[in-house]
C-alpha positions as CSV (number, residue, x, y, z in Angstrom):
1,X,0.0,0.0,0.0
2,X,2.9,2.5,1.0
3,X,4.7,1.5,-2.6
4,X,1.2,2.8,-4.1
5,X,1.1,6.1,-2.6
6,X,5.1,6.8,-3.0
7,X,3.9,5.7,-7.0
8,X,0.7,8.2,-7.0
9,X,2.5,11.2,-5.1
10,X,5.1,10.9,-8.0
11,X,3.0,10.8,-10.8
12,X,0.9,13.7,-9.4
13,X,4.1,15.5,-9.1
14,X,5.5,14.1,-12.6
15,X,2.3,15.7,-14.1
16,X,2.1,18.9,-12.2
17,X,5.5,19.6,-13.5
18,X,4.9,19.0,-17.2
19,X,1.3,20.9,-16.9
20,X,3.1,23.8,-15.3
21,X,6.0,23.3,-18.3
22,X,3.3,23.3,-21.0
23,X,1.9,26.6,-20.0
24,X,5.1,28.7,-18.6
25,X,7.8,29.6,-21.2
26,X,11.2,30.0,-18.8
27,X,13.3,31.7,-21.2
28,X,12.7,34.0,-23.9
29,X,16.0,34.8,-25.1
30,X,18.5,32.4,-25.4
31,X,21.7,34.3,-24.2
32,X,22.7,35.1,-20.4
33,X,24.1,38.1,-21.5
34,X,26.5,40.3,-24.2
35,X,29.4,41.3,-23.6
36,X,32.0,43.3,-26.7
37,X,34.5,45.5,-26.9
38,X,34.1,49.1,-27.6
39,X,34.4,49.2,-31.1
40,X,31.3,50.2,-33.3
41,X,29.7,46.3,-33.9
42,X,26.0,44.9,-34.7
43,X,25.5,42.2,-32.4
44,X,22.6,39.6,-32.6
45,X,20.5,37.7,-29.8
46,X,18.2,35.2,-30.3
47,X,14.2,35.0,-29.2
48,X,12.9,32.4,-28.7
49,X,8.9,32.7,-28.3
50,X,5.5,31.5,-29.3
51,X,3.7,34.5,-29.2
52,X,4.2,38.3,-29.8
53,X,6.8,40.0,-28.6
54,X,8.7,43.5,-28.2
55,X,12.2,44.7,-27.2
56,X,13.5,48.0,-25.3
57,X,16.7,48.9,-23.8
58,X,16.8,50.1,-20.4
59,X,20.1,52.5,-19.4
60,X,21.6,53.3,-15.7
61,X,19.9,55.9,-14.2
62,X,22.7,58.7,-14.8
63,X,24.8,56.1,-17.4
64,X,25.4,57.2,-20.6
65,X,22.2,56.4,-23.0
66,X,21.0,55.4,-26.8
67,X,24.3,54.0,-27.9
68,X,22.1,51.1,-28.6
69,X,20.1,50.8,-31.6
70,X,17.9,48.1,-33.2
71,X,18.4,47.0,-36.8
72,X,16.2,44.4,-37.2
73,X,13.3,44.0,-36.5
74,X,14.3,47.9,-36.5
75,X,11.1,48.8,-34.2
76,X,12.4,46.1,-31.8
77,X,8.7,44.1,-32.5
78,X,8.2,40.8,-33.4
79,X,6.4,37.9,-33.5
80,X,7.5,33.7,-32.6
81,X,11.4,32.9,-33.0
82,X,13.5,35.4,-33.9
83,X,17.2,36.4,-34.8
84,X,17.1,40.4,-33.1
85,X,20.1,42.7,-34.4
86,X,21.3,45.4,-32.4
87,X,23.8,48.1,-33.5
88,X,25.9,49.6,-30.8
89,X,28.1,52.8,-31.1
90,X,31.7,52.9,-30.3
91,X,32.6,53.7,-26.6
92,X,35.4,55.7,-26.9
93,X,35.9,56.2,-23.1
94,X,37.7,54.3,-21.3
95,X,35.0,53.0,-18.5
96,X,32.6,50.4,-19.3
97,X,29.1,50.5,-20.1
98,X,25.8,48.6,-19.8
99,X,22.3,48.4,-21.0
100,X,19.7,45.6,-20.4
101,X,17.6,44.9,-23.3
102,X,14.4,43.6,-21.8
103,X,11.7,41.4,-23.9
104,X,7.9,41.1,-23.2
105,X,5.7,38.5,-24.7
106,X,2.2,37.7,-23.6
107,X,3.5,35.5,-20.9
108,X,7.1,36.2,-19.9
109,X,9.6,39.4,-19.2
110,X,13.3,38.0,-19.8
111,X,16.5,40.6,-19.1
112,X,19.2,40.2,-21.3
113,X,22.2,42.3,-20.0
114,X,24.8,44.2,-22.2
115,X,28.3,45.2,-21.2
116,X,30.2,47.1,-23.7
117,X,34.2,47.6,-23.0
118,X,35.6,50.6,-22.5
119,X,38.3,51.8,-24.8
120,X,42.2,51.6,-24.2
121,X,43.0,54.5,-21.9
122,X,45.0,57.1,-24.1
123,X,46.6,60.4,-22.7
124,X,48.5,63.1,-24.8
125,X,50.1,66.7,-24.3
126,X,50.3,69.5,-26.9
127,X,53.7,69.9,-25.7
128,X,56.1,68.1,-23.8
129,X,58.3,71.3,-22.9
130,X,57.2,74.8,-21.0
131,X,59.5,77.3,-21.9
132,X,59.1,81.0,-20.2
133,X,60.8,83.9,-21.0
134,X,60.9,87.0,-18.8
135,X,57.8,88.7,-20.5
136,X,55.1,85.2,-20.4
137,X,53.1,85.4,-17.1
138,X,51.3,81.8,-17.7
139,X,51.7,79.4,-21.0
140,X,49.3,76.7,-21.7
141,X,49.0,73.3,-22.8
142,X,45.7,70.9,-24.1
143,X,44.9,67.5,-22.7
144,X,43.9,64.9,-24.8
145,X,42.5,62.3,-23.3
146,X,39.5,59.0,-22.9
147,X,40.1,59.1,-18.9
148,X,40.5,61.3,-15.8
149,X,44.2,62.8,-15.5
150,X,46.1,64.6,-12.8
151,X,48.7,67.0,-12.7
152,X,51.9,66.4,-10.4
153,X,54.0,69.4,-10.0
154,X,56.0,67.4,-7.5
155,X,58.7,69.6,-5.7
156,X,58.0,72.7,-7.8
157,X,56.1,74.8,-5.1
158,X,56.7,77.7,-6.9
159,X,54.9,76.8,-10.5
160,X,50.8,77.1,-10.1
161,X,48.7,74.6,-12.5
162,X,44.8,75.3,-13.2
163,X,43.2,72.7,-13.4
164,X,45.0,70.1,-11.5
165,X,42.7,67.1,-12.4
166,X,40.5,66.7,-15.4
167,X,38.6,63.9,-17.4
168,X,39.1,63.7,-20.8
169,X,40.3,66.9,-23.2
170,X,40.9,70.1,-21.4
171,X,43.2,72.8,-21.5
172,X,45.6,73.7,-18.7
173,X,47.3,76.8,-17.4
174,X,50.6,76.9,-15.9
175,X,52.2,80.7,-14.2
């Protein structure tokens, strides 16, 4: 009698589980996530889905935004399987970004996270020499740059630099 009820609790759980299968769809896109480097790319994911569907792209509150475009379907829409394209801009600075691109269908939501790479930090002067003559107060120099920089004076006390920090191109003023 005990062998009958382990054999009926199982079945009932067996079909419980393939019920609840039959009418939930776990996963509408197939990737966990995208990840590239910060060159200008298209980049496909795929859907996979029985019913209507559409496609946005969420940002970080505050994060840099619409480097993310779709190509196709280029509304982001669609119905059943699908191959989506996605054309990302380059990221020239050097910190890393992210978007989630988020599907709805009639019965699922499903996140697909994006991570683009930031670009090599680069760093260059206008000049690589200061020279003053009796008459020059203050000379300047640009900054060009994909990243925060500081200035180091180091022991010379009497030399002021404005600014002494920056991200990315600026122009500085040493008297």
């Amino acid at each position: 009698m005990e062998s009958v009820n382990k054999l009926r609790f199982w079945l009932l759980t067996l079909f419980t589980v393939i019920a609840t299968s039959a009418f939930c769809q776990m996963r509408v896109i197939r990737q966990a996530s995208l990840t590239f480097n910060s060159a200008e790319r298209d980049v496909d994911f795929d859907i996979v889905s029985d019913s209507d569907w559409e496609a946005t792209v969420v940002y970080p509150e505050g994060a840099p935004s619409d480097w993310i475009s779709f190509v196709s379907p280029a509304d982001g829409k669609g119905s059943g399987n699908a191959k989506v394209k996605i054309h990302a801009l380059e990221n020239s600075s050097s910190e890393n970004r992210f978007a989630t691109i988020i599907v709805k269908s009639e019965d699922s939501v499903d996140e697909l996270p994006v991570t683009q790479y930031g670009a090599v930090p680069s760093l260059t002067v206008s000049t690589n020499k200061l020279e003053f003559s009796s008459a020059s107060n203050s000379l300047s120099f640009t900054v060009s740059s994909n990243t925060s920089w500081t200035i180091d004076k180091g022991d010379a006390t009497w030399l002021t630099v404005e600014p002494v920090s920056g991200s990315n191109d600026g122009t500085v003023t040493v008297t």
